[in-house]
Backbone as CSV, one residue per row, in Angstrom:
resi,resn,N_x,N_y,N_z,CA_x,CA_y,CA_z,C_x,C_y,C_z
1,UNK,-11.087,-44.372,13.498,-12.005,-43.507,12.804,-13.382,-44.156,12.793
2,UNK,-14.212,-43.347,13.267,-15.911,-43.967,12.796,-16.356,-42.938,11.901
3,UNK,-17.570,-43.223,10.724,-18.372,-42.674,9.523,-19.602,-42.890,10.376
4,UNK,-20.318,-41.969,10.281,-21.784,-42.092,10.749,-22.432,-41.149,9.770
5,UNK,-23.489,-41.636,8.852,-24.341,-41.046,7.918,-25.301,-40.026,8.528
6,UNK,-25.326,-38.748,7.633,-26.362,-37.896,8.491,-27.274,-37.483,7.163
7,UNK,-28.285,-38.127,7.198,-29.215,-37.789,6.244,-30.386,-36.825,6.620
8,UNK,-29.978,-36.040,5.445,-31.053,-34.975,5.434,-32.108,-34.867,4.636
9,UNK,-33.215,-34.609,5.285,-35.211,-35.206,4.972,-35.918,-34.093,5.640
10,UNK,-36.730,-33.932,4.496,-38.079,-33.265,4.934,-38.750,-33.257,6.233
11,UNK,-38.754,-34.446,6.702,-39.824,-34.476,7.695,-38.975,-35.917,8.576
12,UNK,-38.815,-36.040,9.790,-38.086,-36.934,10.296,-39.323,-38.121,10.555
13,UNK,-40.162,-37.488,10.909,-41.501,-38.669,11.582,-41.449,-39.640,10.332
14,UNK,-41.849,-39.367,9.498,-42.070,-40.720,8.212,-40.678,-41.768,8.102
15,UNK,-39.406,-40.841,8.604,-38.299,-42.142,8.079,-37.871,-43.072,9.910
16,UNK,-38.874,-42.525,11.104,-38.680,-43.242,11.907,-40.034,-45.098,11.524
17,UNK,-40.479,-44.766,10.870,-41.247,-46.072,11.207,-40.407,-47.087,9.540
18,UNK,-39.580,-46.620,9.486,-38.761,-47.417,8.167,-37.788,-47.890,9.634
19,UNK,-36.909,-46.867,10.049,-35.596,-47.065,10.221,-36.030,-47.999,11.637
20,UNK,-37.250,-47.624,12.637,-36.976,-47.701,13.891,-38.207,-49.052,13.682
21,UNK,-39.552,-48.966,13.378,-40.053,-49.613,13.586,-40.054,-51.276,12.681
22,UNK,-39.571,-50.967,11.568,-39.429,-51.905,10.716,-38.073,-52.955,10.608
23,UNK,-37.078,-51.959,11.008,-36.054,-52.440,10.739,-34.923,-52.482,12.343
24,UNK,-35.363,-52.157,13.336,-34.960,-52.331,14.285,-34.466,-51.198,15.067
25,UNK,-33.965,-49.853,14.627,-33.312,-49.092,15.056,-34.043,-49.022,16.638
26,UNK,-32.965,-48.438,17.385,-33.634,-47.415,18.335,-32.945,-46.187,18.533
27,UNK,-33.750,-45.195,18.879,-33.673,-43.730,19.292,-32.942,-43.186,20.017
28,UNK,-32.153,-42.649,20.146,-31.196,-42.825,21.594,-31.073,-41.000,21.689
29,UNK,-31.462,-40.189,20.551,-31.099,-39.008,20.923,-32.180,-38.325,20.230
30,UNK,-33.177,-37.231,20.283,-34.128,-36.583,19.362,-33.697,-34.698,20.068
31,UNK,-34.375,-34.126,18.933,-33.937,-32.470,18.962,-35.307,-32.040,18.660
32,UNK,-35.897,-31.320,19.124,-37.373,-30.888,18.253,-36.446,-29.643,17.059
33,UNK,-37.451,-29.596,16.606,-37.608,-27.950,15.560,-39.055,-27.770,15.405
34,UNK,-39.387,-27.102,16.375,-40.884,-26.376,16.631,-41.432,-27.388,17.136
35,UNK,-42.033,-27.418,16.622,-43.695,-29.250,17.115,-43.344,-30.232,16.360
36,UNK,-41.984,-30.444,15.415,-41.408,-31.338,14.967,-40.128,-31.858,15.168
37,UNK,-39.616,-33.133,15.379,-38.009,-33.167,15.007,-37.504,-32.985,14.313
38,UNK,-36.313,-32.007,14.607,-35.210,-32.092,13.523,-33.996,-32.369,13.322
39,UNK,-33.963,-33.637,14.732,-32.558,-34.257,14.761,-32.919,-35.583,15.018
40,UNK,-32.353,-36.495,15.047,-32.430,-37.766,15.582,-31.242,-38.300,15.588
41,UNK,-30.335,-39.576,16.393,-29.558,-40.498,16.750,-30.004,-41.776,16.230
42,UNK,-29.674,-42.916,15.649,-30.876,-43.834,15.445,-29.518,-44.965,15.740
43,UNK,-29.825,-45.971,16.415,-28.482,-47.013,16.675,-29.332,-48.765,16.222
44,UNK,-28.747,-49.295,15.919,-28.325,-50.568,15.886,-27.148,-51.562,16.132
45,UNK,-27.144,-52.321,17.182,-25.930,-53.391,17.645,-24.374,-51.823,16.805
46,UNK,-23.771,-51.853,16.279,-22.545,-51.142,16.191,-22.926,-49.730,15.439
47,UNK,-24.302,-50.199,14.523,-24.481,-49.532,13.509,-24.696,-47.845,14.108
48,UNK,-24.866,-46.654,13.412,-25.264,-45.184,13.975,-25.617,-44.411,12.384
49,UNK,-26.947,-43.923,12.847,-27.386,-42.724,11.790,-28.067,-41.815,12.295
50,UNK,-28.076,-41.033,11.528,-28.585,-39.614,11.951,-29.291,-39.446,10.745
51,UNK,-30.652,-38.785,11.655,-31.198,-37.980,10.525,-31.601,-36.507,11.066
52,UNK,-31.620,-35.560,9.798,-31.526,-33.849,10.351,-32.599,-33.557,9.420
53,UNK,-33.941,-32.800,9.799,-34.391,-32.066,8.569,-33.806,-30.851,8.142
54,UNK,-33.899,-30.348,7.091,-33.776,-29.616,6.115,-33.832,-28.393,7.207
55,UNK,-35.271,-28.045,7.479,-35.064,-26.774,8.552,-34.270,-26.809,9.831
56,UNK,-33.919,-28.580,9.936,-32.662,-28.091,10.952,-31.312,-27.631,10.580
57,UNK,-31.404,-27.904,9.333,-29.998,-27.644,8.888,-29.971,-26.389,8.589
58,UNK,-30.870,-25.886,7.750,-31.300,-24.513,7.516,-30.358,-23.469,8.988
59,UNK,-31.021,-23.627,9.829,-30.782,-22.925,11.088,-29.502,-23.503,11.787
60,UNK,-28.720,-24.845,11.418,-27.625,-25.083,12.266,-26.575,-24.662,10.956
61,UNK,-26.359,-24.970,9.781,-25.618,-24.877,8.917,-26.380,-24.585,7.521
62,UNK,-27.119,-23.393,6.968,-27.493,-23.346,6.156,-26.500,-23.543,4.568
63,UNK,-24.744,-23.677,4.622,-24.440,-23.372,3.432,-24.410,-25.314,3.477
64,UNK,-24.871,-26.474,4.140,-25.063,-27.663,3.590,-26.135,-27.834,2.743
65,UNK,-27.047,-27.110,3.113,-28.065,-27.389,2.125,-28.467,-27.189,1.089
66,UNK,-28.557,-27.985,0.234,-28.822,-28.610,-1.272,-28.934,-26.935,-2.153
67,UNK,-28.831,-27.042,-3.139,-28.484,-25.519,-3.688,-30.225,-25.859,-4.500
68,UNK,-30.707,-24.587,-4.807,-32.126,-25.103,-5.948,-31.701,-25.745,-7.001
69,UNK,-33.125,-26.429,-7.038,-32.840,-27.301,-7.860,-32.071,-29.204,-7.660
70,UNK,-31.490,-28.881,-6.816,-30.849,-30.085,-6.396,-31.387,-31.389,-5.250
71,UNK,-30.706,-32.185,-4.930,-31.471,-33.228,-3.805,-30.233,-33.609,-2.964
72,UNK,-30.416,-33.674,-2.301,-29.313,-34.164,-0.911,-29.361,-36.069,-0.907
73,UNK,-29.132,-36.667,-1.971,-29.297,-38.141,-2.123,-27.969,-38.747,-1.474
74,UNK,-27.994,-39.542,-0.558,-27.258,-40.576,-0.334,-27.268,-41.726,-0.190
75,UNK,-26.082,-42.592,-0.325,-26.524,-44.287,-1.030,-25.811,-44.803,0.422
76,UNK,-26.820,-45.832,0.762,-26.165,-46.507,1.862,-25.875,-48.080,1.458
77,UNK,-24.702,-48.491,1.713,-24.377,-50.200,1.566,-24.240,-50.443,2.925
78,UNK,-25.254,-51.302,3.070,-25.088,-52.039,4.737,-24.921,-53.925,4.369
79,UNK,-24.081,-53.964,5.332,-23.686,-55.683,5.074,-24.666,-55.762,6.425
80,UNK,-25.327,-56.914,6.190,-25.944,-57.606,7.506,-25.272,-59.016,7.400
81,UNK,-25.853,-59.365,8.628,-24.917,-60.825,8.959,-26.524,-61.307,8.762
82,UNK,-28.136,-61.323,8.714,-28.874,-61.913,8.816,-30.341,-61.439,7.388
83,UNK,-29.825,-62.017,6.240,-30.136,-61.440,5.499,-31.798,-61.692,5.067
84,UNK,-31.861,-63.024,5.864,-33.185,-63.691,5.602,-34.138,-62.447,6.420
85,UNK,-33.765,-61.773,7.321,-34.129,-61.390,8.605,-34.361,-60.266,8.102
86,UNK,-33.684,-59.626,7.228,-34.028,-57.989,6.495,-35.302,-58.082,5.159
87,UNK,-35.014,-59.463,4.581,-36.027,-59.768,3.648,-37.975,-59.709,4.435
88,UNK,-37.182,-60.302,5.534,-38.343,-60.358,6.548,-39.133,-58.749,6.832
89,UNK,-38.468,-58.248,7.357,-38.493,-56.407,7.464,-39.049,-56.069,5.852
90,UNK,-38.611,-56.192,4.972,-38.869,-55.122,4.187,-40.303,-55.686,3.500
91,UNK,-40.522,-56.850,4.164,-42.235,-57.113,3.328,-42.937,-56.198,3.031
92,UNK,-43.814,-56.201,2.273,-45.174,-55.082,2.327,-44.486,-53.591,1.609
93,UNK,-42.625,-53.577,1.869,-41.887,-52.113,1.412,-42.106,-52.285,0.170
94,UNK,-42.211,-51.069,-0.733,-41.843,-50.725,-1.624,-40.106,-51.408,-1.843
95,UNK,-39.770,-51.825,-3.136,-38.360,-52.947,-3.622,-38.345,-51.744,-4.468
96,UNK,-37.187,-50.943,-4.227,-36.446,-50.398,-5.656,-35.396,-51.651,-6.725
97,UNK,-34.928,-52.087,-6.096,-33.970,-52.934,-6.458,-34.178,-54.630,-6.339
98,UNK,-35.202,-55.668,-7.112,-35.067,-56.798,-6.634,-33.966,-57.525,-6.235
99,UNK,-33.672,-58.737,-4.968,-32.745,-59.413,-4.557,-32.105,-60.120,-6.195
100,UNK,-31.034,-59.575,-5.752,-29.894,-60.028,-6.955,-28.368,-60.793,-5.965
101,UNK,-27.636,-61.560,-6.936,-26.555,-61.353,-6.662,-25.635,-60.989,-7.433
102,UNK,-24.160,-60.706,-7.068,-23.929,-59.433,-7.913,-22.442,-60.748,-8.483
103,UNK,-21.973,-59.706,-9.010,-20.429,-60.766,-9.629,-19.370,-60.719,-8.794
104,UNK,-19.324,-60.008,-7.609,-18.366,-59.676,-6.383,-19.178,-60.104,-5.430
105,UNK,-20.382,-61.118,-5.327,-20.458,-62.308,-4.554,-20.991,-62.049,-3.486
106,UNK,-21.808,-60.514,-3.592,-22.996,-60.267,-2.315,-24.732,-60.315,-2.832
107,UNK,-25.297,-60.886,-1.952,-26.619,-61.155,-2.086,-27.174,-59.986,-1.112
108,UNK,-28.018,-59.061,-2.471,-28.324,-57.607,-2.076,-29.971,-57.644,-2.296
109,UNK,-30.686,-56.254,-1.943,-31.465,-55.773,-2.128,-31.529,-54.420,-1.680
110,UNK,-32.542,-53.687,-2.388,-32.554,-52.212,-2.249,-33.812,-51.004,-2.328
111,UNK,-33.215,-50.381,-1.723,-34.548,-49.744,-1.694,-34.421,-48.280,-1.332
112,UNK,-35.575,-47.056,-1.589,-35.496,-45.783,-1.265,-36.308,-46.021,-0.101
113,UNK,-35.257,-45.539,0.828,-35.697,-45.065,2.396,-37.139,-43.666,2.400
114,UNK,-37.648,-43.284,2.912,-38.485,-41.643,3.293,-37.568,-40.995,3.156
115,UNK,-37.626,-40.011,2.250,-36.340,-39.046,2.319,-35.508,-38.907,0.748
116,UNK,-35.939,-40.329,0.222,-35.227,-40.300,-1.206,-33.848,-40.779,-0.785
117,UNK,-33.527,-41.562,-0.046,-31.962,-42.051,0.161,-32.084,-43.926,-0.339
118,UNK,-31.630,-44.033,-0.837,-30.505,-45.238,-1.329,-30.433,-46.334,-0.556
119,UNK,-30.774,-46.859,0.389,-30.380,-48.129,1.085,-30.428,-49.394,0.242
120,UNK,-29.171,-49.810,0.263,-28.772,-51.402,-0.166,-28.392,-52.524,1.031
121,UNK,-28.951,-52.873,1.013,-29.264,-54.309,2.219,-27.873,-55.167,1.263
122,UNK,-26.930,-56.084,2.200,-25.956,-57.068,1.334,-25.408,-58.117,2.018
123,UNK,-25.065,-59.237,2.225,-24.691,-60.194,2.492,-23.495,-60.885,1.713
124,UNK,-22.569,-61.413,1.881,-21.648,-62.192,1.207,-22.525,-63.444,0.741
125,UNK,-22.897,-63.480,-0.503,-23.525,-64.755,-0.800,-22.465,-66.354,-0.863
């Protein structure tokens, strides 16, 4: 079985210079929706995400999308093997979450991705 996250966002351009330029991803698949994307593939060494805007979903599956009133939030826990190396990346980011360690013995940090999603950076401390 593989899980691959498909997060859904307003606007795809703003969460490529988090995911791709900052943090390593690369692109391996894009979809327009009009003069914008509204799909993307995004890979790292094993890792895979997707991101869909809203009007793509609208038009591929409108009953996923968020009812009024609501937000399409999802929380990501990623273990890295190089944690100094993500601290490195997220300089200059906005920190939702300062580096903590927790009582189940991972050395985390966190943060809202473009999009309003959840990413937790973690390491086995």
């Amino acid at each position: 079985m593989k899980i691959t996250a498909n997060l859904f966002v307003e606007a795809i351009e703003p969460s490529l210079e988090f995911w791709v330029a900052r943090l390593g991803f690369t692109k391996t698949v894009e979809l327009p929706e009009g003069d914008k994307l509204g799909f993307v593939i995004l890979v790292s060494n094993d890792a895979e995400l997707m991101l869909q805007s809203y009007a793509s979903v609208a038009k591929d599956e409108a009953k996923f999308l968020p009812k009024p009133g609501e937000k399409a939030v999802a929380a990501l826990f990623i273990e890295v093997d190089d944690f100094e190396d993500v601290l490195r990346r997220l300089q200059g980011y906005p920190i939702t979450m300062p580096e903590r360690t927790t009582f189940y013995g991972m050395r985390e940090i966190g943060v809202h991705a473009p999009g309003g999603h959840v990413v937790i950076f973690a390491k086995r401390a």
